[in-house]
C-alpha positions in Angstrom: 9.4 36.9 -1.8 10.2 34.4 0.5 9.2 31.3 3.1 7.3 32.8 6.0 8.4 31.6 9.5 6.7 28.5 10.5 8.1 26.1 7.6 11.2 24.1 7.5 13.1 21.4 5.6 13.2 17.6 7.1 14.6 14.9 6.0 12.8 11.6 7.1 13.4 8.6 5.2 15.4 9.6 2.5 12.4 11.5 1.6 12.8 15.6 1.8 9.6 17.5 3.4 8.2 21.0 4.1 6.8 20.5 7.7 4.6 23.4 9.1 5.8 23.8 12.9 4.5 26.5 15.7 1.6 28.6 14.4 2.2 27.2 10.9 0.3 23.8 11.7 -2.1 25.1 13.2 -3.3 26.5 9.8 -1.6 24.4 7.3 -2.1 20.3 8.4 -0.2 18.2 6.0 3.4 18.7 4.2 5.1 18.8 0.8 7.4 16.2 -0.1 10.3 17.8 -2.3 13.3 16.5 -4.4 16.9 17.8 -4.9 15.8 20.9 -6.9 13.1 21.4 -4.5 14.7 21.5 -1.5 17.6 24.0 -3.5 15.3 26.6 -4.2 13.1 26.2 -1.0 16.7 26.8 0.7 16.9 29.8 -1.3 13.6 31.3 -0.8 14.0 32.0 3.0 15.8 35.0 2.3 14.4 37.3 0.4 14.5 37.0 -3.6 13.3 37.7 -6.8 12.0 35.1 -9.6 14.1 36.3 -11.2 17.5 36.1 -9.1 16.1 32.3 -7.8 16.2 31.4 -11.3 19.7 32.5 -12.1 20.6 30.7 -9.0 19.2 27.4 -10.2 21.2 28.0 -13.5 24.1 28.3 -11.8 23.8 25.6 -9.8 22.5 23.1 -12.4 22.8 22.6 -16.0 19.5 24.0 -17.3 18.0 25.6 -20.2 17.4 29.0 -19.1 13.8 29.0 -20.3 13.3 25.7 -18.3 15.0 26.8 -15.2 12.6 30.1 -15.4 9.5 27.6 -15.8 10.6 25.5 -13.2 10.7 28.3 -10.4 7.4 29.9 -11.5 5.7 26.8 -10.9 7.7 26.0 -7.5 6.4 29.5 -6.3 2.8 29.0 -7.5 3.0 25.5 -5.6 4.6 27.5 -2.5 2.1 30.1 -3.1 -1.5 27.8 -3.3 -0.4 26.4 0.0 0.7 30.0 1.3 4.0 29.2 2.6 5.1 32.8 0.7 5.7 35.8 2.1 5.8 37.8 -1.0 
C-alpha cells in the first residue's frame, strides 16, 4: 500500500498537514493534521510497503513496544484508508 498521488506533507504553523492538491481536492475538501510519528510513517507510505515492514520501520526509528508500534500503524492506515488517501 501506499499514498496515492494527489496528497502531500505541509508544514504551516508549526502544525504538520496532509493537503489534497490537483485532482485530489477536488474529491477530498479538508486535510489531516499529523504529529511527529504521523508525518514518519505518512513519509514512509509513499513508496510502496507492507504493514508489516512500516511497522518495523517505526520500531526502528523509535523506542516502541512492538505490539504498540503494530497497533499504532493499523490504526494510521485505517485513518489513511476512511479518507482514501491509500492506494493499497
Amino acid at each position: 500500500m501506499k499514498i496515492k498521488k494527489g496528497f502531500i506533507l505541509k508544514e504551516v504553523s508549526n502544525q504538520i498537514i496532509v493537503v489534497p492538491v490537483g485532482e485530489a481536492a477536488i474529491k477530498f475538501h479538508g486535510m489531516i493534521t499529523l504529529n511527529e510519528t504521523g508525518k514518519f510513517l505518512f513519509e514512509n507510505l509513499k513508496d510502496d510497503i507492507s504493514l508489516e515492514d512500516l511497522t518495523l520501520r517505526l520500531i526502528e526509528n523509535y523506542d516502541v513496544d512492538p505490539k504498540r508500534a503494530y497497533k499504532d500503524c493499523e490504526m494510521f492506515i485505517e485513518l489513511l484508508d476512511k479518507h482514501h488517501i491509500l492506494d493499497k
